[in-house]
C-alpha positions in Angstrom: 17.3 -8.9 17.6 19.9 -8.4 14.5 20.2 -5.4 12.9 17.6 -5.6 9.7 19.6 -3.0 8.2 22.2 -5.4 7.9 19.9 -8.4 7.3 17.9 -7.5 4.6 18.5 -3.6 3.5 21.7 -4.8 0.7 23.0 -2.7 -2.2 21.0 -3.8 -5.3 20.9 -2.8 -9.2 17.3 -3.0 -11.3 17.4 -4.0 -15.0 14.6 -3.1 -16.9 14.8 -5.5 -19.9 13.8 -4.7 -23.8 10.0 -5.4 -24.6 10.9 -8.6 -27.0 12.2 -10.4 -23.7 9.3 -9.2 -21.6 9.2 -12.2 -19.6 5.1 -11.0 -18.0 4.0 -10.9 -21.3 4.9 -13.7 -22.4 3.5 -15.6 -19.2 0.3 -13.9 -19.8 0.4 -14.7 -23.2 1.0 -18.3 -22.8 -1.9 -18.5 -20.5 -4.3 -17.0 -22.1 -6.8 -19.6 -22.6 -6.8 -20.1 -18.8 -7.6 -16.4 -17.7 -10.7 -14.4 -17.6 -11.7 -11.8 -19.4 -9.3 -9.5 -18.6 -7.0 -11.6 -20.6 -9.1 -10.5 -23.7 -9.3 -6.6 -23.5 -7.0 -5.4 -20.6 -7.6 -1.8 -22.2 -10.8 -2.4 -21.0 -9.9 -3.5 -17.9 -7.0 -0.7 -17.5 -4.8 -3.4 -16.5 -1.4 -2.2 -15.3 1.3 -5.0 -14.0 4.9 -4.4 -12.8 6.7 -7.9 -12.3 10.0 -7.0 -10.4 12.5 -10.3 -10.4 15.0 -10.5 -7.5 18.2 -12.4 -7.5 21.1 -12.6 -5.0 25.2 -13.0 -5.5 27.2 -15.1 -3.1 27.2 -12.2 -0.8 23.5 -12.1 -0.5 23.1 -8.6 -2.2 19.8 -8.4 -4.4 19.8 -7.1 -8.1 16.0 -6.5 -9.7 14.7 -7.0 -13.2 11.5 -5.4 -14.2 8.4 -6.4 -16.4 6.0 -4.2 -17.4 2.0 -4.7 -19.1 0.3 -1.8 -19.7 2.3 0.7 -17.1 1.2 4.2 -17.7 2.0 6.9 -15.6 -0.8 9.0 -17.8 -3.7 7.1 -17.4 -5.5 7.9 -14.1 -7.0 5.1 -11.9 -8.2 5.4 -8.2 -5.7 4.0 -5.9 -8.0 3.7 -2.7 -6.3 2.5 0.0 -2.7 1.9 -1.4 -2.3 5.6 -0.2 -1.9 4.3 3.3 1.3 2.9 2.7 3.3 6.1 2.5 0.8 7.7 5.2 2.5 4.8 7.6 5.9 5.2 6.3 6.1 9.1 6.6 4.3 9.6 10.2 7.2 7.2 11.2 9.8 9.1 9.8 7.8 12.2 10.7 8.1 11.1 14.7 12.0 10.6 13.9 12.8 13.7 12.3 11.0 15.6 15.2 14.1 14.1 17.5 12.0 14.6 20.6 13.3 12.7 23.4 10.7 10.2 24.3 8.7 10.9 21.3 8.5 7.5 19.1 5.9 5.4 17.7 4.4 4.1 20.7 3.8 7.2 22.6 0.1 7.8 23.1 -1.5 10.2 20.2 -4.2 12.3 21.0 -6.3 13.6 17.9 -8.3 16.9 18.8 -10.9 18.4 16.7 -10.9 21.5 14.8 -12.3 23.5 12.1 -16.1 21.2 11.9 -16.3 18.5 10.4 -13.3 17.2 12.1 -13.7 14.8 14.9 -11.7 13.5 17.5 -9.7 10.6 18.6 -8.8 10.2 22.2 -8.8 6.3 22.6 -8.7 3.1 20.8 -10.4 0.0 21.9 -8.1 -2.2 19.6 -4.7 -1.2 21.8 -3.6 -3.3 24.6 -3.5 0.1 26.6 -6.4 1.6 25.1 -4.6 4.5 23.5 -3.8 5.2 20.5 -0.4 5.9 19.0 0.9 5.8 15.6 2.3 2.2 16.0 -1.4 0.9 16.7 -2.6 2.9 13.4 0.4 1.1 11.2 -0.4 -2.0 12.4 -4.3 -1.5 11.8 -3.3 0.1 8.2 -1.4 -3.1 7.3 -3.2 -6.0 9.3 -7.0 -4.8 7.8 -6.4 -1.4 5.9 -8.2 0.4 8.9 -9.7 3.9 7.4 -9.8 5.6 10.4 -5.9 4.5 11.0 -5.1 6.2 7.5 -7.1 9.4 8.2 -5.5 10.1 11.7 -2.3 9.5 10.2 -3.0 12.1 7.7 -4.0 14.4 10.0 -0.9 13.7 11.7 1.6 14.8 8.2 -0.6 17.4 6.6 -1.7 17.7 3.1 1.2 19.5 1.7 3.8 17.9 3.8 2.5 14.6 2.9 2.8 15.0 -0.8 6.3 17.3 -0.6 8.0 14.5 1.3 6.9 11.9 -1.7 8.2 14.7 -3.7 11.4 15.2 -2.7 12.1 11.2 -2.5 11.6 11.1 -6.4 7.7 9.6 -5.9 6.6 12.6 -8.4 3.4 10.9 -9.3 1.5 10.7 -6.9 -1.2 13.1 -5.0 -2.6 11.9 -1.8 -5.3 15.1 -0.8 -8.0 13.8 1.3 -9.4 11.6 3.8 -10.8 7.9 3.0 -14.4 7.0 3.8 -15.8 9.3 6.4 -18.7 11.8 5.2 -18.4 15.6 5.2 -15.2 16.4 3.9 -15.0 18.6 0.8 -12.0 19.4 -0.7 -11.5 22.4 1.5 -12.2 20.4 4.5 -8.9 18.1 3.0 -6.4 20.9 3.6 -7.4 21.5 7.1 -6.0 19.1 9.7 -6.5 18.5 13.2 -5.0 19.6 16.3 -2.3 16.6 17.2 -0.5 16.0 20.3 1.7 13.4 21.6 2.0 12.4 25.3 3.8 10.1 27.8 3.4 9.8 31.5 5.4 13.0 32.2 3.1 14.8 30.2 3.1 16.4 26.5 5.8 15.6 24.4 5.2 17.4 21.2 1.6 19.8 19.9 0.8 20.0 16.9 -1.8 22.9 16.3 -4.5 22.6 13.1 -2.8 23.1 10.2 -4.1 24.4 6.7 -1.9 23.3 3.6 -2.8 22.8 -0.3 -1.6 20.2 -2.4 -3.0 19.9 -6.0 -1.2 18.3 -9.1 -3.4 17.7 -12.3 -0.3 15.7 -13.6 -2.1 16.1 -17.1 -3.8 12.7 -16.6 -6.2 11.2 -19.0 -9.6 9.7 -18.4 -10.1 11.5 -14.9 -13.9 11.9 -15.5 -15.2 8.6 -15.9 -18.3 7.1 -16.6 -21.7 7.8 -17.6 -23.6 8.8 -13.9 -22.6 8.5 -10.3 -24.6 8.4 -7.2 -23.9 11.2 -5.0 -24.0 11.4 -0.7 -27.6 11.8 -0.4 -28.2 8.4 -3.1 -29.7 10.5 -6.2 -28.7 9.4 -9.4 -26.4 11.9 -11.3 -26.6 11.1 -14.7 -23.0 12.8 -15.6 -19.3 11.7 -15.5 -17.8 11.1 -12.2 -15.1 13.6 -11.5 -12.2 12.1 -9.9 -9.6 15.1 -10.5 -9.7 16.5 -7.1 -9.3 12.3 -5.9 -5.8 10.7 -4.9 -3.7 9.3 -7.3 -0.3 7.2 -7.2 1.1 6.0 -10.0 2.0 1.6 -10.0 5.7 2.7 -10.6 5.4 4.8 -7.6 4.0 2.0 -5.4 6.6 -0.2 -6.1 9.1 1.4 -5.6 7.7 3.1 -2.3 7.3 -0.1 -1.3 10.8 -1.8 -2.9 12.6 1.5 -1.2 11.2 0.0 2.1 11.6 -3.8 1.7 15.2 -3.4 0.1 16.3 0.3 1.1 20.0 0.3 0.6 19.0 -0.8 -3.3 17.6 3.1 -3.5 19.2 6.4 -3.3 19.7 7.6 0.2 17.0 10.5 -1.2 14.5 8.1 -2.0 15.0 6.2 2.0 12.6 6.6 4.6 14.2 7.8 7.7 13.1 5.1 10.0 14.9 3.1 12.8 15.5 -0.7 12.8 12.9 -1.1 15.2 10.5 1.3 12.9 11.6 -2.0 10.2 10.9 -4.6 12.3 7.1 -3.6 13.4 6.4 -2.5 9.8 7.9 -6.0 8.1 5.9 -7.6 11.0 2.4 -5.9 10.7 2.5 -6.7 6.5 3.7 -10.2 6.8 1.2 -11.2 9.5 -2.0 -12.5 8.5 -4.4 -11.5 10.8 -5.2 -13.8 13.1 -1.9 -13.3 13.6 -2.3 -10.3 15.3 -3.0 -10.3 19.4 -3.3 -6.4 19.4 -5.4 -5.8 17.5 -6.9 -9.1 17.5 -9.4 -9.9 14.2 -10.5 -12.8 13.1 -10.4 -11.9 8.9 -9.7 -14.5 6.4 -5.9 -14.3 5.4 -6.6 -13.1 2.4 -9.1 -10.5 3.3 -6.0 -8.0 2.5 -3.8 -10.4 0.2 -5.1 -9.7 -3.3 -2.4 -11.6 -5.3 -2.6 -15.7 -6.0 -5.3 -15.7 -2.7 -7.8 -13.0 -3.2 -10.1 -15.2 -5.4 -9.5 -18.3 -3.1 -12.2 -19.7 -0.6 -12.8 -17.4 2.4 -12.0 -20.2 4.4 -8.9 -21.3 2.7 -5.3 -20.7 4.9 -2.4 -19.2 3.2 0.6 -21.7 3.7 2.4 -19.8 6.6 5.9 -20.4 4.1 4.5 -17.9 2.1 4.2 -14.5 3.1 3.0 -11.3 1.2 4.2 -7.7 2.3 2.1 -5.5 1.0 -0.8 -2.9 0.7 -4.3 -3.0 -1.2 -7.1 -0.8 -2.1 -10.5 -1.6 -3.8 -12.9 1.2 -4.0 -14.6 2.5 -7.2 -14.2 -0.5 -9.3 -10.3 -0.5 -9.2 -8.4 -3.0 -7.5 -5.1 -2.6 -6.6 -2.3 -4.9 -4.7 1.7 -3.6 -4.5 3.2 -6.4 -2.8 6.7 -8.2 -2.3 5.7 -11.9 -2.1 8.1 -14.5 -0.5 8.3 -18.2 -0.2 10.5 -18.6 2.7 10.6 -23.1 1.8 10.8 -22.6 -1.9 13.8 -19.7 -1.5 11.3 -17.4 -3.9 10.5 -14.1 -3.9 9.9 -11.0 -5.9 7.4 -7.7 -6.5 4.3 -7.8 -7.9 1.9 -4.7 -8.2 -0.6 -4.4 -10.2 -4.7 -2.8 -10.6 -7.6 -3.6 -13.0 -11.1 -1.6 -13.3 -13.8 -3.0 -13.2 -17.6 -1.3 -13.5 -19.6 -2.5 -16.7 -22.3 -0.3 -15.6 -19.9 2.9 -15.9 -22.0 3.8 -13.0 -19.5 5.3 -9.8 -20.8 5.1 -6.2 -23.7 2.6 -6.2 -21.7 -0.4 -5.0 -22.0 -2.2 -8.1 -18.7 -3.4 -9.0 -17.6 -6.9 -10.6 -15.0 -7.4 -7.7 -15.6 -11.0 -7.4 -16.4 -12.2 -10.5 -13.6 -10.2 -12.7 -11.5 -8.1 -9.9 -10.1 -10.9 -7.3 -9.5 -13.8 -10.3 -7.0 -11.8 -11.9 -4.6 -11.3 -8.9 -5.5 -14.9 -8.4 -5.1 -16.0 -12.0 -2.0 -13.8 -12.7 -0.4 -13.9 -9.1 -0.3 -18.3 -9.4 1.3 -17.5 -12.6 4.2 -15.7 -12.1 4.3 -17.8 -8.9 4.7 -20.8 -10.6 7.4 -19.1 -13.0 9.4 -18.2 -9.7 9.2 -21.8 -8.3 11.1 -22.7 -11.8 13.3 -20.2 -12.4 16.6 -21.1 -11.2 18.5 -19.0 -9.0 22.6 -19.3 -7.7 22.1 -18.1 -4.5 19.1 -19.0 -2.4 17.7 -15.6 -0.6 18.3 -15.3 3.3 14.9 -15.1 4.9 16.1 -15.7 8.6 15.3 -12.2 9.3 11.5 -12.6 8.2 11.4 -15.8 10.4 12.5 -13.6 13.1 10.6 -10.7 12.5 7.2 -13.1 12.8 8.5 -14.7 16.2 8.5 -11.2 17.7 4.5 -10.6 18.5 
């Protein structure tokens, strides 16, 4: 296969452009009549939009324009499952920086348990092989947002060198400091991860004992007790504010440009680069473009959109995306708040760009009882807003189409 560093990772520059010419705005504005009710209050809503144009010189190099509604790096909202995009981005560079002969992304990872209530993870049904190994867990992160994948992953990088690698690449606001979806885990139980070790048929390559590490960043956020009551673990109604201060956070402008830095990494700093190998490229362009039934290992029979939030997510379940179109990218809904960070091509229409974005949504100001306005509020404004600037791209006129032969390539490669 070519060399994606060459394909696709050029030299760009990003404009961010005065708020008279803010060209998201104005689509929003001019469609106003046609959106929900997000349209009418997005205070309310929280809504927070980055709109990231791309176009090419004759050489094919990429330069970025940004549009921003309602960015604020103060404002707290939950980003759920967004987190596991750096968590499969730094256990790859993690495996690479270790420069253990033998020891890469595909070498079996066995998860032991420690200090209670950690559990272990010694097999996975999904894998070809039934193992698991850090490649299986990105694919599963991307291909269905798999919780499990995320969590083993973190137990893999450690609290505090999870968030001081995001650090140190300029991602400053963000705190990822727990586990997703499995019970017993205070915030204690966070900083303590499990035993780790990595094998191949000759034996152990690399042990990792349990690890304790502490990671907390208030980031003087606003609004991070929310609500009027919350249901807590054993379903009693606490009639209180939910406290999300000890919950992850990641700023928008942090997700895209964790994401832009991998998509289009020689338009970044060489600080703000993950260190990962072409190969390390190629499964991770592979595992966010595929839809999932897609995907042989693991195989899943989700809709397309089930993890596609933007222009799809409010579409019929049954409804195929056109395979033309492909959406790179990472969502979380949990909590009311819905998220998508995602670089969306249209490999026939020579279109693509960023587009990351989250709304709130819980009229009953009630956390934890499952009672969220996904469907009705959440999902139409990716749709509405996603066909939008979609449309806007199909018209905008470009002087040099974008290359996507190394997407095509990447997708021939299952």
């Amino acid at each position: 296969m070519r060399n994606i560093g060459l394909l696709l990772l050029l030299f760009g520059l990003t404009t961010i452009l005065p708020a008279q010419r803010n060209v998201l705005e104005k689509l929003i504005t001019s469609e106003k009549d046609a959106f929900g009710d997000w349209v009418q209050d997005p205070a309310k809503y929280e809504i927070q939009v980055i709109y990231t144009q791309i176009d090419r010189n004759a050489a094919g190099e990429p330069s970025f324009t940004s549009y921003r509604y309602g960015v604020d790096p103060g404002q707290y909202f939950y980003p759920a499952s967004t987190v596991k995009m750096p968590a499969a981005f730094l256990a790859l560079e993690k495996l690479n920086e270790l420069g253990i002969v033998g020891l890469d992304k595909q070498a079996v990872m066995q998860t032991f348990a420690g200090t209670a209530p950690q559990t272990a993870a010694l097999a996975d049904a999904t894998a070809a092989s039934s193992l698991p190994s850090v490649a299986q867990y990105v694919r599963k992160i991307f291909l269905v947002s798999d919780n499990d994948a995320y969590n083993r992953l973190y137990e893999f990088l450690g609290q505090r060198y999870f968030n001081e690698k995001l650090r140190a690449k300029g991602f400053t606001d963000t705190r990822i400091i727990h586990r997703l979806s499995v019970s017993g885990y205070d915030t204690l139980g966070n900083r303590y991860t499990n035993p780790v070790q990595f094998v191949n048929d000759q034996g152990p390559l690399y042990q990792q004992g349990e690890v304790y590490s502490s990671f907390y960043d208030d980031f003087g956020l606003t609004r991070q007790q929310r609500g009027i009551a919350y249901m807590d673990n054993d379903g009693e109604m606490i009639k209180e504010p939910f406290d999300f201060r000890y919950k992850n956070y990641v700023a928008v402008q942090d997700l895209h440009d964790i994401l832009k830095s991998v998509i289009f990494p020689a338009s970044v700093s060489e600080r703000e680069r993950f260190n990962l190998t072409d190969d390390d490229y190629t499964w991770v362009y592979r595992a966010m473009a595929q839809f999932p039934r897609e995907s042989d290992s693991p195989a899943y029979d989700h809709e397309d959109h089930y993890v596609k939030f933007w222009i799809y997510g409010d579409q019929d379940s049954t409804a195929q995306i056109p395979k033309n179109v492909r959406i790179l990218n990472k969502v979380g809904w949990a909590y009311g708040y819905l998220t998508d960070a995602a670089y969306i091509v249209d490999m026939d229409a020579g279109v693509e760009f960023f587009l990351v974005g989250t709304i709130h949504v819980n009229d009953n100001q009630t956390y934890n009882d499952g009672v969220y306005e996904y469907e009705e509020k959440g999902l139409p404004f990716f749709g509405e807003l996603g066909r939008a600037v979609y449309e806007y791209e199909l018209q905008r006129k470009r002087k040099n189409a974008p290359d996507f032969s190394w997407l095509e390539e990447v997708l021939k490669e299952e």
